[in-house]
N, C-alpha and C positions, 0 to 999 in steps of 0.2 A: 307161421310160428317163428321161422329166424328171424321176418322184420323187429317181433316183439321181443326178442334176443330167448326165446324160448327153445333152445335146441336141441335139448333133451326130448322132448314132445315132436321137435319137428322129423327129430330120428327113427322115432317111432313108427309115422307117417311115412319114413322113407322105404323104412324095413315092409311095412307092411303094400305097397306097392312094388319092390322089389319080389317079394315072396310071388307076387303076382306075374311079373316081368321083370326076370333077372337080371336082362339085357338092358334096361332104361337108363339111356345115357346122361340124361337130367336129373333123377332121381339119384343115381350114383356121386354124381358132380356134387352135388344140394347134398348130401350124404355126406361127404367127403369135407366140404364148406364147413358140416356145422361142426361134424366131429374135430375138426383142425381148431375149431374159434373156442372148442371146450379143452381142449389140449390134449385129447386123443389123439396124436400126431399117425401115430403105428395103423391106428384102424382109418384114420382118413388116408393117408400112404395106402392103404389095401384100396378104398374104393377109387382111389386115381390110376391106379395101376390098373384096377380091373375095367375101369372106363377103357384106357388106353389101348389093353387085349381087344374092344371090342372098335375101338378111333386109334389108329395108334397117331396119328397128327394131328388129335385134337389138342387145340391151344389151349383151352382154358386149363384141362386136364395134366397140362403138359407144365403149364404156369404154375397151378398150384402144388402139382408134386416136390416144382421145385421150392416151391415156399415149402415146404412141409420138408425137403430135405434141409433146407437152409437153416429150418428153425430145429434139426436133430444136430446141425453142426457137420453135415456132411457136403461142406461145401462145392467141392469140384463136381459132384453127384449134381447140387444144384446147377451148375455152370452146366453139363452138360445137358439139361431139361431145356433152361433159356437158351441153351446155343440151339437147341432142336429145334423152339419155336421160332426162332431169327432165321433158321433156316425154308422155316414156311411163311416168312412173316415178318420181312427186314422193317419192317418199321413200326414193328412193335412197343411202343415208349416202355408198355410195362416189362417186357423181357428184359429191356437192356439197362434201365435201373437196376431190379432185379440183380442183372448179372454184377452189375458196379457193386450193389450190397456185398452181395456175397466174395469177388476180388476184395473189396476192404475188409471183412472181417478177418481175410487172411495175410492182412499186412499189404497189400497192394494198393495202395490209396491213391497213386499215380495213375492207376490204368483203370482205378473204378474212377475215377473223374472223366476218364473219357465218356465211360458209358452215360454217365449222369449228364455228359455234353447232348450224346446225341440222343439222349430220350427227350431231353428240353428243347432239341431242334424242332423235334417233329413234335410234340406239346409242351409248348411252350409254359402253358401253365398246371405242368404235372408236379401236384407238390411235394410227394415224395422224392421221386428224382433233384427238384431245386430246393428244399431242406438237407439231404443229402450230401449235392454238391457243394452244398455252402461249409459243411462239414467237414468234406474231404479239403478245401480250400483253405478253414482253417487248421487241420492235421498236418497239412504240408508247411504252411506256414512256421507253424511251432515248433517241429521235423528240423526244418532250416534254422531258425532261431536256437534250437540247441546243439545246434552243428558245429555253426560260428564258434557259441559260446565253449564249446569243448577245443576247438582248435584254437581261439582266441586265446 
């Protein structure tokens, strides 16, 4: 049902194999995926959380919490989710964009460039991280050029 962007229906499906196994860490996750993509943010956050109670170093779970905090605006919440999974998982590409998003949106655009560096080390062609960095590249640029122009 989410390939067909049907995720009302796929929730359905989840809840009712949940009801059966509460514990189902794929069903929670796929739970969690669709509620977040219909912007139930709060009830996907409940089933990443409750994956975690039962994984608590699961990545995927760990990854998406922190998209689901990023996208409440709770950023350092989110940084610390991706720092969690760098910590099981230095070469995560997706954590360490990830962590770069969320340093930019709090005005850090020098130190998400870095992470945007090294999630493109290690994939090279991860589009979000090099859209991204090319972002922050020109933010710092413009940054500088009104710098000038104020002291000039």
């Amino acid at each position: 049902m989410c390939e067909y962007g049907n995720y009302e229906q796929a929730i359905l499906f989840y809840n009712q194999v949940l009801r059966v196994k509460p514990d189902n860490l794929d069903a929670l996750l796929d739970k969690g995926v669709a509620l977040q993509n219909i912007g139930r943010l709060k009830q996907a956050l409940h089933c990443f959380q409750k994956a975690l109670n039962i994984e608590p170093k699961n990545v995927t779970a760990l990854l998406n919490k922190g998209s689901v905090l990023h996208s409440l605006g709770k950023f350092n919440e989110a940084i610390s989710c991706y720092d969690q999974v760098l910590s099981i998982d230095k070469k995560s590409a997706m954590a360490l964009a990830y962590k770069g998003l969320s340093l930019g949106e709090q005005g850090m655009v020098k130190d998400a460039l870095v992470y945007f560096k090294k999630a493109l080390r290690i994939d090279k062609d991860y589009d979000l991280a090099q859209m991204s960095l090319d972002i922050a590249k020109k933010l710092i640029k413009e940054n500088l050029k009104n710098a000038k122009k104020t002291v000039g």
